[in-house]
N, C-alpha and C positions, 0 to 999 in steps of 0.2 A: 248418824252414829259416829263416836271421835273415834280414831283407830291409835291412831299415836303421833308423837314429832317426827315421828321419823318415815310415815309411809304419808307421801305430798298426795299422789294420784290416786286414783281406783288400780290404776292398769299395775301399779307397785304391787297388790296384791294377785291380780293374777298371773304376772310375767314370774318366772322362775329367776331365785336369784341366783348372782353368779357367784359372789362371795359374801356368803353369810357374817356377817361384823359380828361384836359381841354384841350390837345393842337388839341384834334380833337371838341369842344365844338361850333366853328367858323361856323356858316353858309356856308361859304365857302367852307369849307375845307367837311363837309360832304357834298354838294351838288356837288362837285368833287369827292368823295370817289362812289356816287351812278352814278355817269355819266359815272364812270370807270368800275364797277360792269357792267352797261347796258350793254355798248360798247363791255366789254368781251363776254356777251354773247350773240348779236347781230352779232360779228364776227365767235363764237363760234358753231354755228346754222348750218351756210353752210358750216364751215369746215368737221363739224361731218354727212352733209350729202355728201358732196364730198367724204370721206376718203367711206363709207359705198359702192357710188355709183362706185369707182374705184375697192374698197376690192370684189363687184358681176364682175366687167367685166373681171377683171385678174382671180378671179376666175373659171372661168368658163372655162378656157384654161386649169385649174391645172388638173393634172392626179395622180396616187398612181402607185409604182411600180408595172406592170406587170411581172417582171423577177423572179425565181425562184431557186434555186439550181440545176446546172446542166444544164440550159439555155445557149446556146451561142448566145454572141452578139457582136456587131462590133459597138467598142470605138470610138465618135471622135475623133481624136486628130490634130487639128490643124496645118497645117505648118507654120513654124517661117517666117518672110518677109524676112531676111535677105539668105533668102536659094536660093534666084532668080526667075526662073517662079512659084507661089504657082497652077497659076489654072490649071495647067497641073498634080500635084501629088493628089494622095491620100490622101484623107481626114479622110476616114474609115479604121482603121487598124483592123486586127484580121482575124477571129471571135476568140473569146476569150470566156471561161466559167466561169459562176459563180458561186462562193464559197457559200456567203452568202447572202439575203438580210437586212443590216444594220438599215433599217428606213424606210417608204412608198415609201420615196422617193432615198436614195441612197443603192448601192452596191457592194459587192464588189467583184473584177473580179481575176482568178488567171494568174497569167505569166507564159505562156506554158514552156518559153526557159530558167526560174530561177523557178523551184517549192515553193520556198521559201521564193518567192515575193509576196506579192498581192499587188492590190490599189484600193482606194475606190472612185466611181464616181456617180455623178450624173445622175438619169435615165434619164433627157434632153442627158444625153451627150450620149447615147445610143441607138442601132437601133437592133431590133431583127435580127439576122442572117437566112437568106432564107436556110429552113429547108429541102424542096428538095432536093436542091444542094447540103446541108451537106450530105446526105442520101446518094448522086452516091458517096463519098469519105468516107462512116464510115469504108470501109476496108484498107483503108489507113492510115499510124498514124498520127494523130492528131498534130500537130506543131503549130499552133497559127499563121501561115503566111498565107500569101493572096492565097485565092484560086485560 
Protein backbone atom coordinates (compact mmCIF):
# COMPACT_ATOMS: atom_id res chain seq x y z
CA UNK A 1 0.00 0.00 0.00
CA UNK A 2 1.79 3.71 -0.98
CA UNK A 3 0.97 5.81 1.95
CA UNK A 4 2.61 9.01 0.71
CA UNK A 5 6.37 10.97 0.43
CA UNK A 6 6.12 11.92 3.37
CA UNK A 7 5.49 8.93 5.74
CA UNK A 8 9.28 6.89 5.08
CA UNK A 9 8.40 4.03 8.02
CA UNK A 10 5.41 2.07 9.28
CA UNK A 11 6.39 3.14 12.89
CA UNK A 12 5.53 7.15 11.20
CA UNK A 13 2.15 6.10 11.32
CA UNK A 14 1.85 4.68 14.37
CA UNK A 15 4.24 7.04 16.58
CA UNK A 16 2.18 10.30 17.59
CA UNK A 17 3.28 13.26 15.86
CA UNK A 18 4.89 16.04 17.45
CA UNK A 19 4.34 18.69 15.11
CA UNK A 20 1.86 18.41 12.56
CA UNK A 21 3.35 20.35 9.10
CA UNK A 22 1.06 21.37 6.64
CA UNK A 23 1.80 18.55 4.54
CA UNK A 24 -0.13 16.29 6.94
CA UNK A 25 -2.84 19.47 7.38
CA UNK A 26 -5.23 17.52 4.33
CA UNK A 27 -8.11 15.66 5.57
CA UNK A 28 -6.93 12.99 3.73
CA UNK A 29 -3.93 12.34 4.53
CA UNK A 30 -4.85 12.17 8.41
CA UNK A 31 -7.94 10.19 7.84
CA UNK A 32 -5.47 7.72 6.28
CA UNK A 33 -2.83 8.24 8.94
CA UNK A 34 -5.74 6.98 11.50
CA UNK A 35 -7.14 4.28 9.23
CA UNK A 36 -3.44 2.98 9.30
CA UNK A 37 -2.91 3.36 13.16
CA UNK A 38 -6.52 1.20 13.36
CA UNK A 39 -5.59 -1.54 11.00
CA UNK A 40 -2.23 -1.91 12.85
CA UNK A 41 -3.94 -2.60 15.63
CA UNK A 42 -6.79 -4.54 14.75
CA UNK A 43 -4.13 -6.90 12.98
CA UNK A 44 -1.93 -6.37 16.04
CA UNK A 45 -4.66 -8.00 18.54
CA UNK A 46 -4.55 -11.56 17.28
CA UNK A 47 -1.19 -11.75 16.54
CA UNK A 48 -0.28 -10.97 20.19
CA UNK A 49 -2.95 -13.41 21.16
CA UNK A 50 -1.76 -16.19 18.74
CA UNK A 51 2.16 -15.61 19.69
CA UNK A 52 0.85 -15.96 23.66
CA UNK A 53 -1.48 -19.03 22.62
CA UNK A 54 1.51 -20.96 20.89
CA UNK A 55 4.27 -19.46 23.53
CA UNK A 56 1.48 -21.87 26.44
CA UNK A 57 1.41 -25.03 24.03
CA UNK A 58 5.27 -25.41 23.17
CA UNK A 59 5.60 -24.51 26.54
CA UNK A 60 4.44 -26.90 28.18
CA UNK A 61 6.48 -29.71 26.45
CA UNK A 62 9.65 -27.52 27.63
CA UNK A 63 11.79 -29.27 30.39
CA UNK A 64 15.14 -27.83 32.54
CA UNK A 65 18.03 -30.00 32.63
CA UNK A 66 17.75 -32.99 34.79
CA UNK A 67 21.46 -34.14 34.22
CA UNK A 68 24.07 -33.50 36.87
CA UNK A 69 27.81 -33.94 37.15
CA UNK A 70 28.86 -37.46 36.91
CA UNK A 71 25.51 -38.57 35.19
CA UNK A 72 25.85 -40.80 32.34
CA UNK A 73 23.85 -40.52 29.29
CA UNK A 74 23.53 -41.72 25.88
CA UNK A 75 24.02 -38.74 23.08
CA UNK A 76 21.99 -38.92 19.90
CA UNK A 77 23.86 -38.75 17.24
CA UNK A 78 22.46 -39.14 14.19
CA UNK A 79 23.51 -41.24 11.07
CA UNK A 80 24.55 -39.24 7.93
CA UNK A 81 22.01 -40.68 4.83
CA UNK A 82 24.81 -41.11 2.71
CA UNK A 83 26.20 -44.07 5.04
CA UNK A 84 23.42 -46.51 3.30
CA UNK A 85 20.81 -48.56 5.63
CA UNK A 86 20.39 -45.69 8.70
CA UNK A 87 17.44 -47.73 10.22
CA UNK A 88 19.45 -50.54 11.08
CA UNK A 89 22.43 -48.51 12.99
CA UNK A 90 22.49 -46.89 16.19
CA UNK A 91 21.15 -44.04 16.98
CA UNK A 92 22.28 -43.75 20.74
CA UNK A 93 25.92 -43.74 21.15
CA UNK A 94 27.82 -43.91 24.57
CA UNK A 95 26.79 -43.86 27.46
CA UNK A 96 28.92 -41.00 28.02
CA UNK A 97 29.40 -38.71 31.42
CA UNK A 98 28.82 -35.47 32.26
CA UNK A 99 31.38 -32.80 33.12
CA UNK A 100 29.18 -29.85 33.50
CA UNK A 101 25.84 -28.53 33.37
CA UNK A 102 26.21 -25.23 31.11
CA UNK A 103 22.51 -23.80 31.09
CA UNK A 104 18.97 -25.40 32.22
CA UNK A 105 18.99 -26.62 29.14
CA UNK A 106 22.49 -27.78 27.71
CA UNK A 107 25.62 -29.78 28.86
CA UNK A 108 28.31 -30.75 28.68
CA UNK A 109 29.58 -34.44 28.09
CA UNK A 110 33.20 -35.71 28.22
CA UNK A 111 34.89 -38.03 25.47
CA UNK A 112 35.90 -41.31 27.18
CA UNK A 113 38.54 -42.13 24.28
CA UNK A 114 40.14 -38.15 24.11
CA UNK A 115 40.10 -36.93 27.93
CA UNK A 116 40.66 -33.65 26.51
CA UNK A 117 37.68 -33.30 24.42
CA UNK A 118 34.38 -32.39 25.51
CA UNK A 119 31.11 -31.10 23.69
CA UNK A 120 28.33 -29.44 24.48
CA UNK A 121 24.70 -30.78 23.74
CA UNK A 122 21.50 -30.15 24.09
CA UNK A 123 19.35 -31.99 26.80
CA UNK A 124 16.65 -32.88 23.91
CA UNK A 125 19.58 -34.65 22.39
CA UNK A 126 20.08 -36.75 25.48
CA UNK A 127 18.55 -39.81 27.16
CA UNK A 128 19.58 -41.00 30.70
CA UNK A 129 21.58 -44.02 30.61
CA UNK A 130 19.81 -47.35 32.32
CA UNK A 131 21.46 -47.27 35.67
CA UNK A 132 21.10 -50.88 36.33
CA UNK A 133 22.76 -52.07 33.62
CA UNK A 134 25.55 -49.62 34.28
CA UNK A 135 25.87 -51.16 37.90
CA UNK A 136 26.37 -55.24 36.57
CA UNK A 137 29.62 -53.33 34.59
CA UNK A 138 30.92 -50.61 37.29
CA UNK A 139 33.76 -53.30 37.64
CA UNK A 140 34.74 -53.05 34.34
CA UNK A 141 36.41 -49.87 32.92
CA UNK A 142 34.55 -47.50 31.71
CA UNK A 143 35.24 -46.89 27.77
CA UNK A 144 32.26 -44.83 26.52
CA UNK A 145 31.33 -47.81 23.99
CA UNK A 146 28.23 -49.55 23.54
CA UNK A 147 27.38 -51.80 26.15
Amino acid sequence: MLTSREMLLPSDALLPNATPGALYSSPFIRRLQSNLLHSHQLARHPLQAAQRRQKDYFGRRGFTSIYEPGNRVWPLEPVQPDRGLTKLCLKWKGPYVVEQAVSEVTCRRSQPQHPQWSLVVHAIRLKPANQARDKAEDGAPFRGGLL
